[in-house]
N, C-alpha and C positions, 0 to 999 in steps of 0.2 A: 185226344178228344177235341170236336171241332167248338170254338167259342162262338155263342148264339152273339148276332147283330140284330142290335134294337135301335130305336129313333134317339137314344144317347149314349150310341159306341161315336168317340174322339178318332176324327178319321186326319190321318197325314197320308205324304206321300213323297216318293222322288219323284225328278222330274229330268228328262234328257232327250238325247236324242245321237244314238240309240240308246235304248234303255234295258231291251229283253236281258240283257247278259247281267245287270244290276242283283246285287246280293243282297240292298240294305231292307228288300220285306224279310228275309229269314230271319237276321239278326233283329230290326225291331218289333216283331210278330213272335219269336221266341221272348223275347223279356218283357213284350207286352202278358202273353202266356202266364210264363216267370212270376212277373207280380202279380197276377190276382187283376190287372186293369180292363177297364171298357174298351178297349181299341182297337184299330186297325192301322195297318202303314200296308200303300200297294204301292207299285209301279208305275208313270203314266208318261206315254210318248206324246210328245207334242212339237211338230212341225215349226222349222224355224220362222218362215212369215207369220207364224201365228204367237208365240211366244209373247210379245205383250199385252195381246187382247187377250190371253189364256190365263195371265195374271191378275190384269183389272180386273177380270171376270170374277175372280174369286174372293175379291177384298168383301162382297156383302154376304160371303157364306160362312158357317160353321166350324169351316177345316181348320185345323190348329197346325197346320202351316206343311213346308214343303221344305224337305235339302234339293237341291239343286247339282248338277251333274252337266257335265260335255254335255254342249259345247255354251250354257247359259249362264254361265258365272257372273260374267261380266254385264252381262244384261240383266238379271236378278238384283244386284247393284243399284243399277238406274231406276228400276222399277220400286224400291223403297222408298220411305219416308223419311226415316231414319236407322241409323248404323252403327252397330260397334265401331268403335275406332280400328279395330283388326282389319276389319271389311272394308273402311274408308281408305287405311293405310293400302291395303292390296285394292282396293277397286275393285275388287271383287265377293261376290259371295256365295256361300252355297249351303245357307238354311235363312228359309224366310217365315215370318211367325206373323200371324195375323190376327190384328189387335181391336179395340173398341171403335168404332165409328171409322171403317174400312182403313185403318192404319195399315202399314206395314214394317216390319222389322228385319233386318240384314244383320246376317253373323257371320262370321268364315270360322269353322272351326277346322280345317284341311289342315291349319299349322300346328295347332293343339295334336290331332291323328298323327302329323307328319311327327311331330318329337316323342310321341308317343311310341313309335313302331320304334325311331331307332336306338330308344329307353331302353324296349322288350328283345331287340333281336342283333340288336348292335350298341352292349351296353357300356362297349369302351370309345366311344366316339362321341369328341368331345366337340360341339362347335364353333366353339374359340381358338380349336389348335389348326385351323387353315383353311384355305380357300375352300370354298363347295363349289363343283360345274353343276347347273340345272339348263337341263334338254326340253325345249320347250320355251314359250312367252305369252300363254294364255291365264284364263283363271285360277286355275291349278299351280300354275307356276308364281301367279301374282302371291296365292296365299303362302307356296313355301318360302318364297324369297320373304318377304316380310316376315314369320315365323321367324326364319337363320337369323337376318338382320336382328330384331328382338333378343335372340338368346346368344349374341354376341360373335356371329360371325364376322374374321375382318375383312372377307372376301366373299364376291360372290360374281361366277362367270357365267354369263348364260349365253346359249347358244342355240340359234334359231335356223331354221327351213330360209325365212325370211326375216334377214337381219334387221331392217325397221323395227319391223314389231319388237327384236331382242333390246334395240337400241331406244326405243320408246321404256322400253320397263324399268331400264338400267337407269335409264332418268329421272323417272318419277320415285324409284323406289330406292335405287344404289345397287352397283354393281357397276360391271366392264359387259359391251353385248360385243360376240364371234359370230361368224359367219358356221357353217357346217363345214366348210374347207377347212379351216383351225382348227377342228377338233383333238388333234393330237395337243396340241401346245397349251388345249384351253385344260386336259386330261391330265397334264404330268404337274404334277406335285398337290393334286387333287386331294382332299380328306374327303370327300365323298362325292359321287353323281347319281343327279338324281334326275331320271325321264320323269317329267310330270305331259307328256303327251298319251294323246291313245295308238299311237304306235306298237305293236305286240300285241293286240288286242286277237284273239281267237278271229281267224278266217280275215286278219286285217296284215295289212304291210309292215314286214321286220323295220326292227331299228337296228342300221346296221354303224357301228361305230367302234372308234379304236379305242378300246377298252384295257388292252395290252399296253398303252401309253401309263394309265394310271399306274400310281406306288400300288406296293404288295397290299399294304393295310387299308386301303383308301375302299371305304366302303359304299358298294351298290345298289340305289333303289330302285324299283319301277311301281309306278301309282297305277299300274294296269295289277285284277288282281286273275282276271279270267284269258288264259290262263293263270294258273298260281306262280306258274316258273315260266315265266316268259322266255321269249330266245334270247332276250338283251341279258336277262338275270343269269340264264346258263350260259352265255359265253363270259361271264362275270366268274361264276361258279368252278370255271371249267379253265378258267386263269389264279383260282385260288384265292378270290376276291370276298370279302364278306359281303352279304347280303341282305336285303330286308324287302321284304314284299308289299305288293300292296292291299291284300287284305288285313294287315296288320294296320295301318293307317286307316284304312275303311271302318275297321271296330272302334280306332282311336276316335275320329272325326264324328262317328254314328253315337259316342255317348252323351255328350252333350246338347245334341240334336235331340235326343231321344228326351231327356229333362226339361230344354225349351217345349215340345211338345205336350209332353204328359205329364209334368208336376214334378215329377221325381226320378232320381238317377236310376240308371235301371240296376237290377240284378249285379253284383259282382260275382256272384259263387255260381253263375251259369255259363258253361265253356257253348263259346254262341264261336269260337272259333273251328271245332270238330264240328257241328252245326250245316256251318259255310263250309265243310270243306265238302262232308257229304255232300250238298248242295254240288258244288262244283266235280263232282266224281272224284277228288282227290285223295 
């Protein structure tokens, strides 16, 4: 049954670039549903020159705020007023709430999603028993390295396309940054890797890496969730590696988002994960 929109449905929304592939209207449009609420969450692509004038634009409207997605984490950041300390610590964010007298608010809740998925799907993994590799040194990555650091990881190796950038993160935040050539060295005695790139992404370029270097136990994530089983995940799968996806972190990340929005936590007893998969043909 479709929900009638009136001049006070709470309207949110993601925001990326690309975005058509984005999953989080089903999940917050089902638990808006779910609860009985006024609301809507859509999808909105928005070009990167434009990305800051798309923001100020919004501070004097209605919208009860925006999660943030590839490739604007880090500019969603700059573009607040103020910040959880999560979002300051990563410098990055990707839920912005908008407040009385065109305020804005920054949160990162991707590390919240991030320890959440590997709670539900990797619930012998512990991140105080070893190093973690993270694939990537963008926003995404700003928030899981921060998360790991937080819940006590003593390491953490990141490894970048363009070392700078890996070696910029590793600084501000802790960690050791590798080049892509190291990948084997950065892989052996690994307790987890984690792509937080859009590498894998449906109709986008493989992440090809030595995954065969990681221990047996050493568990696999990829924050791509479209596909659900990425190629990086099945050559993970296919080496007898545990794994965790990333619609599992997407649900994790989307519940709190969904709270800052709308008042209240959404639905626990609604499987918004069979949901996303129909969604995704899986």
């Amino acid at each position: 049954m479709r929900r009638a929109i009136s001049g006070n449905t709470r309207v949110a929304a993601v925001v990326g670039s690309p975005i058509v592939h984005s999953l989080s209207p089903v999940l917050h449009n089902a638990w808006l549903e779910a609860a009985g609420i006024d609301g809507v969450y859509v999808a909105l692509e928005v070009d990167e020159p434009g990305f800051a004038s798309f923001i100020k634009g919004l501070r004097a409207t209605s919208l009860a705020g925006l999660n943030i997605t590839l490739p604007y984490k880090e500019s969603a950041l700059a573009a607040a007023h103020d910040a959880h300390p999560r979002a300051r610590r990563a410098k990055a964010a990707n839920l912005l709430s908008f407040g009385d007298h065109g305020t804005i608010w920054a949160d990162n809740t991707d590390g919240l999603g991030l320890l959440e998925a590997f709670a539900e799907q990797a619930p012998g993994f512990d991140p105080r028993a070893g190093p973690v590799a993270i694939v990537g040194a963008g926003g995404a990555a700003r928030g899981a390295v921060a998360a790991l650091l937080d819940a006590g990881c003593p390491e953490i190796r990141i490894i970048n396309r363009t070392p700078a950038r890996a070696e910029a993160l590793a600084t501000e935040l802790g960690g050791q940054a590798y080049d892509l050539c190291d990948a084997e060295a950065v892989f052996f005695g690994a307790q987890a890797v984690i792509n937080t790139t859009s590498a894998g992404l449906t109709d986008g370029p493989p992440l090809d890496l030595p995954l065969a270097a990681t221990p047996e136990a050493c568990v696999v994530m990829d924050m791509v969730y479209k596909p659900l089983v990425t190629p990086f995940l099945a050559q993970a799968q296919a080496l007898g590696r545990p794994t965790v996806d990333g619609l599992a972190m997407l649900i994790g990340q989307a519940r709190p988002s969904f709270e800052a929005f709308f008042g209240q936590p959404p639905p626990r007893d609604l499987d918004v994960r069979t949901l996303a998969l129909r969604a995704l043909g899986a």
